[in-house]
C-alpha positions as a LaTeX table, in Angstrom:
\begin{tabular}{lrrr}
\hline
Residue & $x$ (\AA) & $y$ (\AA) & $z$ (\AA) \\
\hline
Unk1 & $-17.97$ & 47.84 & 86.24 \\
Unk2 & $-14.12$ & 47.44 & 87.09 \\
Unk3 & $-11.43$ & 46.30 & 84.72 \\
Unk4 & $-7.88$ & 45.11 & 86.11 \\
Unk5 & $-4.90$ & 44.99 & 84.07 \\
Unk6 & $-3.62$ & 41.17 & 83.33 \\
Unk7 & $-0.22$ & 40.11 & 81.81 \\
Unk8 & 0.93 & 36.64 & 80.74 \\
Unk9 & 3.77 & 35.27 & 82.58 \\
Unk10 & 5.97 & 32.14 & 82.18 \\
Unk11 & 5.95 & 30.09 & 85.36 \\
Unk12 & 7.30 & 26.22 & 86.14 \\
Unk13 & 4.06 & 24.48 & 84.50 \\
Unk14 & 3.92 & 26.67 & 81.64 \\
Unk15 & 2.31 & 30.29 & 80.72 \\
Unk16 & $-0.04$ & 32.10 & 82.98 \\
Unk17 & $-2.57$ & 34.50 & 83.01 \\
Unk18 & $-2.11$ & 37.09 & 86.25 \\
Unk19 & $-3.03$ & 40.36 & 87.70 \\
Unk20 & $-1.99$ & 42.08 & 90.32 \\
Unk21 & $-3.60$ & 39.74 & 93.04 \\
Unk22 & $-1.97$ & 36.62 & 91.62 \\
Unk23 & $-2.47$ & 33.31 & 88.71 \\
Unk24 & $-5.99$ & 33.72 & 87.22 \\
Unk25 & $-5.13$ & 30.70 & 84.84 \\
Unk26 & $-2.89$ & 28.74 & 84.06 \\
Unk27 & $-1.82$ & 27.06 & 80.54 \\
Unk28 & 0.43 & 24.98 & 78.44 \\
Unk29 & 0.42 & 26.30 & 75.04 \\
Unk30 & 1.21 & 30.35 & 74.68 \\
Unk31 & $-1.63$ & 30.80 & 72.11 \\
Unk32 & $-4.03$ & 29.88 & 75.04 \\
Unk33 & $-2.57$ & 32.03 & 77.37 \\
Unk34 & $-2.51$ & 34.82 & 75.01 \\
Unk35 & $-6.34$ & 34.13 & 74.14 \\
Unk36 & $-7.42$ & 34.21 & 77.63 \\
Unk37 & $-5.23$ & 37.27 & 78.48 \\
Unk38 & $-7.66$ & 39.12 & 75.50 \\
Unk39 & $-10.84$ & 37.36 & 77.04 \\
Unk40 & $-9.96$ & 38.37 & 80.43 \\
Unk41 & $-9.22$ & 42.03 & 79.32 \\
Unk42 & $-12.03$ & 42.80 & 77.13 \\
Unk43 & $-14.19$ & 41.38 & 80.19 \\
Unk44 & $-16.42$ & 43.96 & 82.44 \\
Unk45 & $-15.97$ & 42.76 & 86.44 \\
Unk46 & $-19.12$ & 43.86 & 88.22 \\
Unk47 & $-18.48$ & 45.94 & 91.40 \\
Unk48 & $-18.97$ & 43.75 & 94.93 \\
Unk49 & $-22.80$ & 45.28 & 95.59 \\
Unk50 & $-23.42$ & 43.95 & 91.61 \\
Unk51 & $-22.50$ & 40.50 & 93.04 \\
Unk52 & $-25.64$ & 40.59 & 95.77 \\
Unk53 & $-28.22$ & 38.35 & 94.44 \\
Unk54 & $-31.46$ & 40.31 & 93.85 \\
Unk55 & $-33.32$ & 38.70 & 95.99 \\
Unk56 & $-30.92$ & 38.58 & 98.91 \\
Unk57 & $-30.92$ & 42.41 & 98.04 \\
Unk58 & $-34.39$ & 43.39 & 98.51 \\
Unk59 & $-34.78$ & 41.02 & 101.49 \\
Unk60 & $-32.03$ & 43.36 & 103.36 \\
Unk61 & $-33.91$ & 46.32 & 102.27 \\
Unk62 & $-36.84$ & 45.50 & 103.75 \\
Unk63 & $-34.98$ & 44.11 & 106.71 \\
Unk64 & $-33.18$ & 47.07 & 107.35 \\
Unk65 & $-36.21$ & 49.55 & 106.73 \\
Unk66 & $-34.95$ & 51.13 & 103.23 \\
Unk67 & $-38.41$ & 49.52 & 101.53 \\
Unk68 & $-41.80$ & 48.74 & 102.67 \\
\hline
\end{tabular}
């Protein structure tokens, strides 16, 4: 599982959540920033294979040969 580093910011609408690829979220009220900043930290991302459906998965497998 990954975990990225996020940091609140103040921007022209109000406080934002962000990592290094940009605004995750955006809020009005710093509490809810601050509370989505420790969601979005304590949060596991799953790696891009993790994201393949299981299905889809084992249909490439056999498709390519790995399983019979």
């Amino acid at each position: 599982m990954n975990t990225q580093d996020y940091y609140v910011d103040c921007d022209e609408l109000g406080y934002c959540v962000a990592n290094n690829d940009g605004v995750v979220a955006s809020f009005s009220l710093i509490e809810d920033a601050y509370n989505a900043l420790r969601e979005f930290q304590s949060k596991d991302f799953p790696e891009n294979w993790a994201k393949i459906p299981p299905a889809i998965r084992q249909a490439k497998q056999r498709y390519y040969g790995q399983i019979t």
